[in-house]
N, C-alpha and C positions, 0 to 999 in steps of 0.2 A: 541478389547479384546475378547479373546472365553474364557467360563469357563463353565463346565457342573455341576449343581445347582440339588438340592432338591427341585422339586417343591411340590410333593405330597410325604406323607410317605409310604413306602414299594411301589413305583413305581419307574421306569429306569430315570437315571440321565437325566434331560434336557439341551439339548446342547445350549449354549447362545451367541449370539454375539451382542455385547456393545461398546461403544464410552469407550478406554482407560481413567481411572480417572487421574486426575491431582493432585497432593499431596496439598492439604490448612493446613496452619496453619502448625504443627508438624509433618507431615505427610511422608511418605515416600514410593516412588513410587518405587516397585522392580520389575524384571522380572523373573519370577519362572525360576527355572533350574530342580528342585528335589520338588517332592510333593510325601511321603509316602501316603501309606493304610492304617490305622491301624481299627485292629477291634473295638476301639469305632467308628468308623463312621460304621459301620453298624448296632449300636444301635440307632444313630442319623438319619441314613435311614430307619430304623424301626419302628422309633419315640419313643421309650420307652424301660424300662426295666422290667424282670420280677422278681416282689417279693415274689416269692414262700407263698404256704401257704394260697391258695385259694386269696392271695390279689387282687387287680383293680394293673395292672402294673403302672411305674410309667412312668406316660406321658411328654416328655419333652416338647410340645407345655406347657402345666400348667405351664412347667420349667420354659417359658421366649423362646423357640426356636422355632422362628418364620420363616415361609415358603416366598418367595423359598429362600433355603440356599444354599451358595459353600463351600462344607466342605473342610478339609485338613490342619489338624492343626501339620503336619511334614513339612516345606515348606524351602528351601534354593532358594536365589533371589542373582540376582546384581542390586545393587542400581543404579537406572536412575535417581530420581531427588528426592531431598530435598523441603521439603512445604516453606514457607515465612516465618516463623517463627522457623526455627530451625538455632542455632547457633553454631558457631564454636565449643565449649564449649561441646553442646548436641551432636555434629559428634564424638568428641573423634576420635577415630583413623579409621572410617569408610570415605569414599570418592566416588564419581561416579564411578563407575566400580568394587568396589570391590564386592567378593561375602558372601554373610553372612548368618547366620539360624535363622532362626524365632521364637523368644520366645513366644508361641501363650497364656499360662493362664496368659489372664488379668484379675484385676479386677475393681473394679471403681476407683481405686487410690486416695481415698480420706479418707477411716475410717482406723479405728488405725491397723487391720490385712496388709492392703496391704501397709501404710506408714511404716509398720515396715519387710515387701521384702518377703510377703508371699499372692501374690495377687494371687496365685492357692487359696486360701482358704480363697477369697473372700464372704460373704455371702449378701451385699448389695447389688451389681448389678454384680455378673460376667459377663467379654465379652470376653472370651474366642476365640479366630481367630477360624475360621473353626465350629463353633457350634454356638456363639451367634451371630458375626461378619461373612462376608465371609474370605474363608479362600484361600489354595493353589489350588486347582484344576482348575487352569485359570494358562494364561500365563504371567497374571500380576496382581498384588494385591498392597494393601496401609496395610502400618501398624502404626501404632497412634503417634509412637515418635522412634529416633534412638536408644535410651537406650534398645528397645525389638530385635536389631540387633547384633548377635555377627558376629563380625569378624574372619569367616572358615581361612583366614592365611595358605592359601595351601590346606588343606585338602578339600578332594572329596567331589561334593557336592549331589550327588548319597547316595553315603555311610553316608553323614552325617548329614541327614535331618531327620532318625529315629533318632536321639539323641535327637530332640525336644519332643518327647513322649516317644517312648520304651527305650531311652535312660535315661531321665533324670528319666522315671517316675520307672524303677530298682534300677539308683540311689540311689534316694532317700530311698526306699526299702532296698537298700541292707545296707543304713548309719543306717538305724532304728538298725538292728540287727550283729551290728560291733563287740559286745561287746561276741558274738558268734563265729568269725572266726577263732579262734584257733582248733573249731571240725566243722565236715564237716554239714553242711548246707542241708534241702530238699526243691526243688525248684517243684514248680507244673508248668506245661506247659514247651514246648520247642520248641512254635514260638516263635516270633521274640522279644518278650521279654525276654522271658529264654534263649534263645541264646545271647542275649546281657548280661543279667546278669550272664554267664558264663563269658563270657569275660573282666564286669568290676571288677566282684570277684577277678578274679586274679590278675585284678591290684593292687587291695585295699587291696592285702596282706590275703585272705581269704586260710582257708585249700583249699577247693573246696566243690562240691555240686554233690546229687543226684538231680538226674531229672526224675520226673514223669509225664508220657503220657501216653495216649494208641494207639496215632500212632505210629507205630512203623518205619516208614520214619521219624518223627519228633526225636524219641528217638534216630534211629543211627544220628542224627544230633547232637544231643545231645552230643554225644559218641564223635562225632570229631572235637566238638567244647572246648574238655576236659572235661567232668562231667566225675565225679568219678566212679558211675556207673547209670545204668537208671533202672526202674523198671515201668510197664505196671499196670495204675492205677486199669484197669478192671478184674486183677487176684486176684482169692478169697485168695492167702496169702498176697496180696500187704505189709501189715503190717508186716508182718513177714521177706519179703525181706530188706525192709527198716530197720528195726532193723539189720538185720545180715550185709547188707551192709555198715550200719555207721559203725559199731563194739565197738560205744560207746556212751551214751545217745545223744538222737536228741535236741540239744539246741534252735534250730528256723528254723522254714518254712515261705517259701515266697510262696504265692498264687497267680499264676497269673492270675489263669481259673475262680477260684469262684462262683464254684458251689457248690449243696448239697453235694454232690461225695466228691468234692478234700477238702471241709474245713473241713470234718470231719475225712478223712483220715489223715490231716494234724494236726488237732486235738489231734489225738488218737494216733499217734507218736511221740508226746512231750513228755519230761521227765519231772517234776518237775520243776516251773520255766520257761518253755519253753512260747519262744513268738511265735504268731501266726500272720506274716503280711498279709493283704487281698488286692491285688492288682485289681484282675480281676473281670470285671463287669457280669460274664456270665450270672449268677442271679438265683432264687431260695430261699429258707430261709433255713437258720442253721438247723441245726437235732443233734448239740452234748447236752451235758445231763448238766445244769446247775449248779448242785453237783459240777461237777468234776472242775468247773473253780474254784471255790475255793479252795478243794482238792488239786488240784495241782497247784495252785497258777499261774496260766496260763495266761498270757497277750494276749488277741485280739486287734489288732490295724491295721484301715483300714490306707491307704496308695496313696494320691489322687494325681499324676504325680511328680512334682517339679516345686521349685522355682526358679527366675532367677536367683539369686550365685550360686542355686546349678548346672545349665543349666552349668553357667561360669567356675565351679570344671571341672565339665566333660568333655569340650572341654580339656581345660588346661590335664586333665589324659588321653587324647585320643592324646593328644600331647606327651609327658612327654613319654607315658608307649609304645605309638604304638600299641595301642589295634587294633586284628585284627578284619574289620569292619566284621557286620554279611551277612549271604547269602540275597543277592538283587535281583531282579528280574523285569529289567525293563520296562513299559511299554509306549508307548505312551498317551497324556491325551485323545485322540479319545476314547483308549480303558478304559476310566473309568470305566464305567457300568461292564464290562469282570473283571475287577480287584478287583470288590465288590461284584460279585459273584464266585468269584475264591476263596476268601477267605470265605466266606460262606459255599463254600462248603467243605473247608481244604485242598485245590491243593494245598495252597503256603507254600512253606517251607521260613521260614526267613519272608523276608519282597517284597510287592510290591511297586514299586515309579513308579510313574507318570513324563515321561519327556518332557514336550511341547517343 
């Protein structure tokens, strides 16, 4: 088994070769096909995030994220073998050869958040695939019990392994601020998350959405991916386009970027009412004026991936609607290291996946 691992933080992935594991107990032994990039792992290869505001960043070793890691918490496999202990019951309609995607937020499956099907927001012991757990960047991985395997059912397994992160975690984002869809929506960012929640907007019946960047490669991506209009966050009337572009109060913003920059611009373009979702980890501290959340009766609500029903919604609407997938780019797992500095540096439009 090769998988290239975090051994140190902010140093190049180390490349590993291992004796294949064999699935015990509930276990389930897959063969990666598709292993997304997504920008939390280059917080995880960072080790930390920053929280503006002169603070000490927040270190994830403190987290519990212990070295050497194999991140890759977007992962689609074919099942090779089932542990000893999984029964007919637990397989449900999965079998040897089929190919499926990996619901990677676990949590300890035992306190009343995750027995009640929200084990993303775990706070006992999350184990999260790819952060706590190793994850996809190998050519083979175990995952804890069949229930965290959906069955892909056709669908690409390239195209459909960002649905474990950028996919479900728009989702869920975009279910927070449903009760908005009828006027058009501001989205911050237009990787590979904004372009996916263009595309589930419209299935879920939304007006559609402005998109704020300040690439301007990301923003015509934007444009083609159907936003309504795009607007360059770095332009001193950003605020003024964004008003004239809706043409009618801004009911809710999704942040995908979350920084000082976009949540205060995001902020400041709500009407009365208006919710403010925080999706993106980019970090920094708030800078809007605490008055005005009350004033304007303003809802901030962070937005931490999704749940596995909700994982299950979004196959099923990526079935249902033929959502078209977003821009991929794929790479070899050799070329890991190249694909966590590609996105670092902002070359990838969309998404990279990894295909051993």
């Amino acid at each position: 088994m090769k998988s290239f691992q975090v051994a140190e933080f902010n140093a190049p992935l180390k490349e590993v070769d291992q004796e294949t594991p064999q699935p015990t107990g509930t276990q389930v032994l897959i063969k990666v096909k598709a292993a997304g990039v997504c920008h939390s792992d280059l917080h995880i290869w960072e080790g930390g995030y920053d929280l503006g505001h002169g603070r000490k960043p927040l270190s994830l070793k403190d987290r519990g994220v212990s070295l050497p890691r194999t991140m890759g918490h977007e992962t689609v496999g074919e099942v090779v073998a089932f542990g000893p202990d999984v029964t007919a019951a637990d397989k449900g309609d999965l079998k040897v050869g089929d190919t499926a995607l990996v619901y990677p937020w676990l949590g300890c499956g035992k306190c009343p958040t995750c027995v009640g099907g929200d084990e993303n927001m775990c706070v006992v012991k999350p184990n999260s695939l790819g952060v706590y757990c190793d994850g996809g960047y190998a050519d083979h991985m175990t995952v804890p019990n069949p229930k965290y395997l959906l069955n892909l059912k056709g669908l690409d397994p390239v195209t459909a392994a960002p649905y474990a992160c950028s996919g479900v975690t728009t989702y869920s984002a975009l279910k927070k601020v449903e009760s908005a869809f009828n006027s058009p929506i501001v989205i911050f960012g237009a990787g590979g998350l904004g372009l996916m929640a263009l595309s589930l907007l419209k299935a879920m019946g939304g007006k559609g959405a402005i998109v704020v960047d300040i690439d301007s490669r990301k923003r015509e991506a934007a444009e083609a991916a159907g936003a309504l209009a795009t607007v360059d966050g770095k332009a001193p009337d950003a605020l003024e386009q964004l008003a004239k572009k809706a043409g009618e109060p801004i009911r809710a913003v999704i942040d995908l970027v979350g920084n000082a920059q976009t949540t205060q611009l995001g902020f400041d373009c709500l009407t009365k009412g208006g919710k403010l979702v925080i999706v993106g980890l980019f970090g920094g501290g708030a800078t809007f004026a605490l008055p005005l959340i009350p004033i304007k009766a303003i809802t901030i609500q962070g937005s931490y991936v999704g749940n596995l029903r909700e994982t299950a919604e979004l196959l099923e609407l990526v079935r249902n609607k033929m959502i078209a997938p977003i821009p991929v780019t794929t790479m070899p797992l050799a070329k890991a290291n190249e694909a966590l500095t590609d996105l670092q540096k902002g070359k990838l439009v969309g998404r990279a996946v990894l295909t051993p």
